[in-house]
C-alpha positions in Angstrom: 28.4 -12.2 -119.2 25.0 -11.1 -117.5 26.0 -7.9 -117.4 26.9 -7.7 -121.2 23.7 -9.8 -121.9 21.6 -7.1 -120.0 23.3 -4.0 -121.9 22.4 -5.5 -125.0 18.6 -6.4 -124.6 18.9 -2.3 -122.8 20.1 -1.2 -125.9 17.8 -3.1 -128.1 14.9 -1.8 -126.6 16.1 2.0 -126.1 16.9 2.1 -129.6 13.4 0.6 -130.8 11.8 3.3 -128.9 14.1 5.5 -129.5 13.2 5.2 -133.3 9.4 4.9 -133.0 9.4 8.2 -130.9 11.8 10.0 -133.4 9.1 8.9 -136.6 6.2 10.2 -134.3 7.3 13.0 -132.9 9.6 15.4 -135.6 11.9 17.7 -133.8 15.0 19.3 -134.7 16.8 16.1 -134.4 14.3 13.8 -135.7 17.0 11.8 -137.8 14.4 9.6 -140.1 13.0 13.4 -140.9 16.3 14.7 -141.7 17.2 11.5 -144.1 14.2 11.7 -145.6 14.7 15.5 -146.0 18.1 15.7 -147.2 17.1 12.8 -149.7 14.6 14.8 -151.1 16.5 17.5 -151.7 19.6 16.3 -153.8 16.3 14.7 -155.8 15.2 18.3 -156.1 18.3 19.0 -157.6 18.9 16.2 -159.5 15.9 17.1 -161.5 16.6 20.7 -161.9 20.5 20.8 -162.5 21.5 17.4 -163.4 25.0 16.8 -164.1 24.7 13.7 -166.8 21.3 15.2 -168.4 20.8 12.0 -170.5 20.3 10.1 -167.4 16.6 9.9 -166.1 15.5 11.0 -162.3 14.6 7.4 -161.3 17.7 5.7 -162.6 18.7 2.2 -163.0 18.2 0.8 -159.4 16.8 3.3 -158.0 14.3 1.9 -155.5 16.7 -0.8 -154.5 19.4 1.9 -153.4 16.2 3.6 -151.2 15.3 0.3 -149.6 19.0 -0.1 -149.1 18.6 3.6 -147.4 16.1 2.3 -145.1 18.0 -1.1 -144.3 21.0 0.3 -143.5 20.1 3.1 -141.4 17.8 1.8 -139.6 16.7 -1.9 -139.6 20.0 -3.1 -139.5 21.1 -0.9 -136.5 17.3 -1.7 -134.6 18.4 -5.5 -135.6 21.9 -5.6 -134.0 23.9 -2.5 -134.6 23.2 0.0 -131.9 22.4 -2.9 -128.9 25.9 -4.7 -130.4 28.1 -1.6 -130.5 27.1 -1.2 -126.4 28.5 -4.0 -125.4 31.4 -3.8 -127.6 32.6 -0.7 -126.1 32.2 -1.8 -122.8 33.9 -5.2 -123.0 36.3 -2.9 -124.6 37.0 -0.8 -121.4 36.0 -3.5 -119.2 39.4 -5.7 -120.7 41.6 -2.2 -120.5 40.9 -1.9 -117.0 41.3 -5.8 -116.1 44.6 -5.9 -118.2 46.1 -2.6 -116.7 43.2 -0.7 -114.2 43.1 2.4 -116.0 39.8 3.4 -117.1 39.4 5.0 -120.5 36.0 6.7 -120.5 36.4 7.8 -116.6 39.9 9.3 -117.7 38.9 10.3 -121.2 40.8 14.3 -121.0 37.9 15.5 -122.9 35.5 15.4 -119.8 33.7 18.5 -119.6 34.9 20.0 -123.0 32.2 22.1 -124.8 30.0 19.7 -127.1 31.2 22.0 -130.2 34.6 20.9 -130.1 33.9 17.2 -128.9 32.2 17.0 -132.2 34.5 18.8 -134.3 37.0 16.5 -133.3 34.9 13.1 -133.1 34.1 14.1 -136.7 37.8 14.4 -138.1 38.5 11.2 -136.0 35.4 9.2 -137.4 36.3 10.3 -141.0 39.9 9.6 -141.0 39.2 6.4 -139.4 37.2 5.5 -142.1 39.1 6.6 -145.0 41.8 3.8 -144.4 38.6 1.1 -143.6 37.5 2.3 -146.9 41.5 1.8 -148.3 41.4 -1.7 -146.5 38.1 -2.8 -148.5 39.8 -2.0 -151.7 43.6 -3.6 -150.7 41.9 -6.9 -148.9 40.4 -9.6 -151.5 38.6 -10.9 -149.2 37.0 -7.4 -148.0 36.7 -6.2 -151.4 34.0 -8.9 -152.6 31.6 -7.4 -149.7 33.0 -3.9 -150.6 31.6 -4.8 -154.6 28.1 -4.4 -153.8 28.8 -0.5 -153.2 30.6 -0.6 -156.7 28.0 -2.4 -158.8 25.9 1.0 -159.4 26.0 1.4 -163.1 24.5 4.9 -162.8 25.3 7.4 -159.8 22.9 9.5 -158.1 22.3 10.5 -154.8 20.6 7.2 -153.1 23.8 5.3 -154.6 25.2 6.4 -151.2 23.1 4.1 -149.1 23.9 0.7 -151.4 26.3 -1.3 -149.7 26.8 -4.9 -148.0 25.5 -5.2 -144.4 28.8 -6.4 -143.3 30.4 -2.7 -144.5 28.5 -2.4 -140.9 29.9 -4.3 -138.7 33.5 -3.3 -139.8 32.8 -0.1 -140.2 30.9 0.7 -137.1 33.2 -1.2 -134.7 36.3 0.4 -136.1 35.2 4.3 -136.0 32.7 3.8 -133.2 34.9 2.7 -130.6 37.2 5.9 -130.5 34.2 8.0 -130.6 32.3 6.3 -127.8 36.0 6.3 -125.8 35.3 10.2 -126.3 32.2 10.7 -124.7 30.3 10.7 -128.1 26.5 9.0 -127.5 23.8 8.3 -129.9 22.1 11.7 -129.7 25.2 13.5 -129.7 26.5 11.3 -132.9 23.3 12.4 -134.7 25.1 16.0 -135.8 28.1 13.9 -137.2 25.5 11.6 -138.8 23.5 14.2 -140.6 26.1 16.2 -141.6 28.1 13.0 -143.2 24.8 11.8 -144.3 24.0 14.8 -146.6 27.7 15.4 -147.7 27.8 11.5 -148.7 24.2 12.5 -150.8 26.0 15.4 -152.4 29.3 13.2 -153.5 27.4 10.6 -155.2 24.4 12.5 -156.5 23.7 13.4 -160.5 24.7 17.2 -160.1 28.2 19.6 -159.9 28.0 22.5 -158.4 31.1 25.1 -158.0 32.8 25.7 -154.5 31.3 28.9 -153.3 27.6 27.0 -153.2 29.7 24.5 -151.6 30.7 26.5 -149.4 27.9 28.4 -148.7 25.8 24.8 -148.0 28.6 24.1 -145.3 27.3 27.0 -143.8 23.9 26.8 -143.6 24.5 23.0 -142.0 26.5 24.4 -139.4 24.2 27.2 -139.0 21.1 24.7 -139.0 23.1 23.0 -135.9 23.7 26.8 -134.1 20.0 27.6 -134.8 18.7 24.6 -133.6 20.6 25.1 -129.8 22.4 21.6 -130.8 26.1 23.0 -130.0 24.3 25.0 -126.6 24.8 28.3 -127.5 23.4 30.9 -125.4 22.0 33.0 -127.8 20.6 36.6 -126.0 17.0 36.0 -127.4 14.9 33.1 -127.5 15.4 32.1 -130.9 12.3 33.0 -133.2 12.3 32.0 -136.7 13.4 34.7 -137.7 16.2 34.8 -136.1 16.9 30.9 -136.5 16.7 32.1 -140.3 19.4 35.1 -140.2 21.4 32.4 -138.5 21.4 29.8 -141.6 21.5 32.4 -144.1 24.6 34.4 -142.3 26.8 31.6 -142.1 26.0 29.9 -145.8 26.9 34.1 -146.8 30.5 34.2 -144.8 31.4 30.5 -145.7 30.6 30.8 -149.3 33.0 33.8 -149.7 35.6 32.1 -147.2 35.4 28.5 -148.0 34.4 28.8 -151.7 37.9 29.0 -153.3 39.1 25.6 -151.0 36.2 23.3 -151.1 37.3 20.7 -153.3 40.4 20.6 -152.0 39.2 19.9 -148.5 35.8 18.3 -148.8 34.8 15.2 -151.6 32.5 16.4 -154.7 30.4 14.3 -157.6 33.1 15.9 -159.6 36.1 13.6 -157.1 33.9 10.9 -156.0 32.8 9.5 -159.8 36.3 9.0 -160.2 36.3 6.6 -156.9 33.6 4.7 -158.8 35.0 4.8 -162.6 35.8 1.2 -163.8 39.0 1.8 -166.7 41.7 3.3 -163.9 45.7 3.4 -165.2 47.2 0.0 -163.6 49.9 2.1 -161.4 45.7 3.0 -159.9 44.5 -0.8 -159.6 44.0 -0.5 -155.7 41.2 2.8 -156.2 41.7 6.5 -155.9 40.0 9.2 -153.7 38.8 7.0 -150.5 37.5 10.2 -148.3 34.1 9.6 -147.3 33.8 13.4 -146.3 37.0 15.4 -146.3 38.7 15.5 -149.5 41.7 16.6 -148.0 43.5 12.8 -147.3 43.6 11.3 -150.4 45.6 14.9 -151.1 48.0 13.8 -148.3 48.2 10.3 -148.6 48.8 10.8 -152.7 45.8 9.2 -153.7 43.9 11.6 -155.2 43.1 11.5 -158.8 41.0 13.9 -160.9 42.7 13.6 -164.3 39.9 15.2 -166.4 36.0 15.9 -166.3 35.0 12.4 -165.5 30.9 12.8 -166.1 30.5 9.7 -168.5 32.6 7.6 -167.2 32.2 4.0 -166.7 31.4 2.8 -164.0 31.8 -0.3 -161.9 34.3 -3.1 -161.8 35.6 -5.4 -164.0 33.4 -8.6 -164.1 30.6 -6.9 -162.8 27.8 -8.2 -165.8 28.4 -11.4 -163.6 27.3 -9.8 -160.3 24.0 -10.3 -158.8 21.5 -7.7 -159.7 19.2 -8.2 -156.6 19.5 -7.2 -152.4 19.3 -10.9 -151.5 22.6 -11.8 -154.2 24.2 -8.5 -153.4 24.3 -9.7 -149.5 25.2 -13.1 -150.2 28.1 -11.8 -152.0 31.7 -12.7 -149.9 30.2 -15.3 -148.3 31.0 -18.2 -151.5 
């Protein structure tokens, strides 16, 4: 127990400096700089090419979805998340090897794999993993009433991401974080994922639409942000100047627009997709939800629960009964507990 007591108060601390350091010191993977970022630009875009033009910038709840940003990302994992999720793992392993001596992390196969493809795969694990969490929240009453405060936006846009009940945390977390940490995947090695989900999850719930080449091409200049920034170690010949770093991003939005363009919405979520996850008046063969991916789009197209029936801009959204639900953070995360 001392040892799981001591890896928790570790990971507390590291993480609280860890976060102080990364608001004090930007660098390329500065992650309050990239949320803050990333937020600013699907505003940006909110303003100029708005989807529902009728709805204003600073919507209906706006500035309780930001402090939900804040609250989610980062007080609740300096709180508990990141010290919790330690120990977790390694009473995880720790009964593994009691129960049968093997050791998963020592014998994980994907020891010494490039970084590249660790990630490529922790990031199809993590987001399959949690597209059937997210199916669970919708089949499980007793999940769903947590699940509702994510549902009670009456009016999408990009923050809408970031609302929903602290326990979505804890089963989230636990559930995807264990396989990834089995595969070698630490905190500053999960921050690629992170951003990456983090800006996508923006993009499906923000106020725009946007066709699948500039789709496609934004897929590329993320993954050419990562190349440029020496995050997946590749030797590049020259030091990278700005320059350089800039041919990077804009090369690799240029090939994946043309290549990606004509698939994107069959592979990766859109406004277009998600608004439909969110719409309140669903046919009753539908009553569970439609379209769980949180990222890839691709599934709900496997699993048959895709559903994109028409343009679904002004649809209502919500759930029924939801004039009833609490309207502040305090009620929304008392909610499930009656």
């Amino acid at each position: 127990m001392e040892k799981y007591i001591d890896i928790f108060l570790n990971g507390y601390g590291g993480y609280a400096s860890y976060l102080w350091n990364d608001i004090t010191n930007p660098t390329w993977k500065s992650y309050f700089w990239w949320l803050i970022i990333v937020s600013f630009f699907f505003l940006v875009l909110e303003v100029i090419i708005p989807w529902r033009k009728k709805q204003v910038v600073l919507r209906k709840d706006f500035w309780l979805d930001g402090f939900y940003m804040f609250f989610n990302f980062f007080i609740f994992s300096l709180i508990i998340y990141n010290a919790a999720s330690d120990v977790i793992v390694n009473l995880f392993n720790d009964s593994i090897i009691a129960i049968s001596g093997f050791n998963l992390q020592a014998s994980n196969p994907m020891n010494g794999w490039p970084l590249w493809l660790i990630l490529v795969i922790g990031f199809f694990v993590r987001d399959f993993v949690q597209w059937w969490v997210h199916r669970l929240l919708h089949r499980s009453d007793r999940l769903w009433e947590f699940h509702k405060v994510h549902h009670s936006v009456a009016e999408m846009g990009f923050a809408a991401h970031l609302r929903y009940h602290w326990m979505e945390n804890i089963i989230y977390r636990t559930l995807e974080y264990l396989p990834l940490a089995l595969l070698g995947i630490g905190l500053h090695d999960f921050f690629i994922i992170h951003i990456f989900t983090l800006a996508w999850g923006h993009f499906n719930h923000s106020n725009i639409t946007v066709s699948g080449r500039i789709t496609g091409g934004i897929l590329g200049a993320l993954i050419g942000i990562v190349v440029a920034g020496g995050l997946f170690d590749v030797n590049l010949v020259l030091e990278p100047s700005i320059i350089l770093q800039s041919t990077i991003i804009l090369g690799l939005a240029a090939v994946s627009s043309v290549a990606m363009g004509p698939f994107m919405r069959k592979v990766f979520n859109s406004p277009e997709m998600h608004i439909w996850h969110h719409t309140q008046d669903l046919p009753s063969e539908r009553y569970y939800g439609v379209n769980f991916g949180l990222t890839l789009a691709c599934w709900d197209y496997i699993f048959g629960t895709a559903y994109v029936p028409q343009e679904g801009r002004n649809n209502k959204l919500g759930f029924t009964g939801i004039d009833e639900f609490p309207k502040t953070f305090t009620g929304h995360n008392l909610n499930g507990f009656k």
